[in-house]
N, C-alpha and C positions, 0 to 999 in steps of 0.2 A: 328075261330082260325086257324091259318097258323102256318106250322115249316120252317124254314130255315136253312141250313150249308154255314158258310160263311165262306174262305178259302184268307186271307188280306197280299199280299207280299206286301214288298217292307222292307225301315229302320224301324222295327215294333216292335223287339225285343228289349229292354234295354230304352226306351223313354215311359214309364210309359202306354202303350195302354193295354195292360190287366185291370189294373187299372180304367184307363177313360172309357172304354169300358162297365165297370161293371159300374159307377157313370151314366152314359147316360143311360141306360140299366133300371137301379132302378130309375133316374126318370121319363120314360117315362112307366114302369109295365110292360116290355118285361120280359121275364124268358128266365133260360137255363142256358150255361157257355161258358166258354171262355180260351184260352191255346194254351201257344207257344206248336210250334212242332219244329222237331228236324233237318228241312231246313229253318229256320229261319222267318218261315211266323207264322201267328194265324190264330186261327183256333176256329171259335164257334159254337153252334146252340142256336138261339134263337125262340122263341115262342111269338104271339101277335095279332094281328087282321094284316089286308095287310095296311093300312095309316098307323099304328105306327111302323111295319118293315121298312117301307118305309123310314121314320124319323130316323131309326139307319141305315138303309145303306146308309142316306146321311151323317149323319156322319160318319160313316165308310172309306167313298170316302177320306178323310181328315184327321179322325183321330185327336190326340192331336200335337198341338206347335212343337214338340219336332223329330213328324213322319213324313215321306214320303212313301205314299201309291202308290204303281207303279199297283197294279192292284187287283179287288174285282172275286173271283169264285162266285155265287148262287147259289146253288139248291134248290130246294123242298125237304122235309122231311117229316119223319111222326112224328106226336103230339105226345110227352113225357109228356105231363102235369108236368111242372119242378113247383117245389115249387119254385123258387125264382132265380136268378141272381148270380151264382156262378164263381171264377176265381181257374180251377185248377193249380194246381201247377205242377203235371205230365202226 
């Protein structure tokens, strides 16, 4: 099990990537959540094995139709053992 924070500027806010995010998220059995911040980027921590992180930060790179992803933060985190794939709202 691996944690991750992953910190996604660029047009990310209002084009539905919290959303898709959680949709990729749930089917691929990553946990964790996901949440604009207040300089206009997202911001999440997800949890998973390292191939299936791998598989959301390539989407991530892209993002949904709607985004333009100018640049991905990673770090390493520690394990929250998250029940499930959450999108906060604040």
């Amino acid at each position: 099990m691996k944690h991750i924070n992953v910190t996604v500027s660029g047009r990310v806010q209002g084009v539905y990537f919290r959303a898709t995010t959680k949709e990729v998220a749930d089917t691929l059995g990553v946990t964790g959540f996901v949440k604009n911040q207040a300089d206009g980027s997202v911001y999440l921590e997800a949890e998973s094995n390292e191939d299936t992180l791998n598989k959301l930060l390539t989407w991530l790179k892209k993002g949904p139709a709607a985004a333009r992803v100018d640049n991905l933060k990673v770090e390493d985190g520690t394990c929250q053992f998250f029940e499930g794939f959450d999108i906060h709202r604040h």
